[in-house]
N, C-alpha and C positions, 0 to 999 in steps of 0.2 A: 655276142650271144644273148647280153640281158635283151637289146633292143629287139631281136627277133623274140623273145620269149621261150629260148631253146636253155636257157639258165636263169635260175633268179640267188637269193639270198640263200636262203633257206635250201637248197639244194646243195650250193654249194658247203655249206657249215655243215648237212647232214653228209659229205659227201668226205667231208673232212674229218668227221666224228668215226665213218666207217670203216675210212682207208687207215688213223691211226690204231684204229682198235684190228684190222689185221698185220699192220705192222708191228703191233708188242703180243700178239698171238702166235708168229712166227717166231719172234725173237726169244718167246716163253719156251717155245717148243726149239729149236737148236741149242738153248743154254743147256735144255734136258738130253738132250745128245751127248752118248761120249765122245769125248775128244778124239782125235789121231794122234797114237804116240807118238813123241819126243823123234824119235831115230827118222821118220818119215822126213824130219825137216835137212836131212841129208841124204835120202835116197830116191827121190823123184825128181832130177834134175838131170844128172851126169850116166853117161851108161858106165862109165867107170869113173868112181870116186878120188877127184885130188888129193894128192897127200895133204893138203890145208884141210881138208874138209876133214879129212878123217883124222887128223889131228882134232880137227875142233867137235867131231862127233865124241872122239875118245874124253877131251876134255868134260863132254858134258856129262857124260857115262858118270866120269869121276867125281863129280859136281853132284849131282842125283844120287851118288852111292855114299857120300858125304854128309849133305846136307838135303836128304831127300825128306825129311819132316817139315820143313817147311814148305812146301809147295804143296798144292791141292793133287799129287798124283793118282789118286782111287778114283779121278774125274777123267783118266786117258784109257784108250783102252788100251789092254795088255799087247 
């Protein structure tokens, strides 16, 4: 590309400069996104849920009704 003059330095550093600065403008704006609640990580997979699963939904239930002050939850949606 340099040799045909379709690229040089400077293109490419500006080109590097632009792409990083839309990559953490994206990444700015999905952190601002609410998350997908907790339960969704057991219901989009199976049309009917294994009893494992819903074992392990229920455990988390129990986990979050416990210890839900620690985790960032006001960041998922309801």
């Amino acid at each position: 590309l340099e040799r045909r003059s379709w690229w040089d330095e400077r293109q490419e550093r500006d080109w590097r400069k632009s792409s990083r600065k839309m990559v953490l403008e994206a990444f700015e704006q999905a952190e601002r996104e609410p998350k997908p609640p907790p339960r969704l990580l057991f219901s989009d997979v199976y049309r009917e849920m294994p009893p494992r699963l819903r074992r392990q939904r229920e455990e988390l239930e129990r986990h979050l009704e416990s210890y839900g002050e620690h985790y960032p939850l006001q960041q998922f949606q309801k």
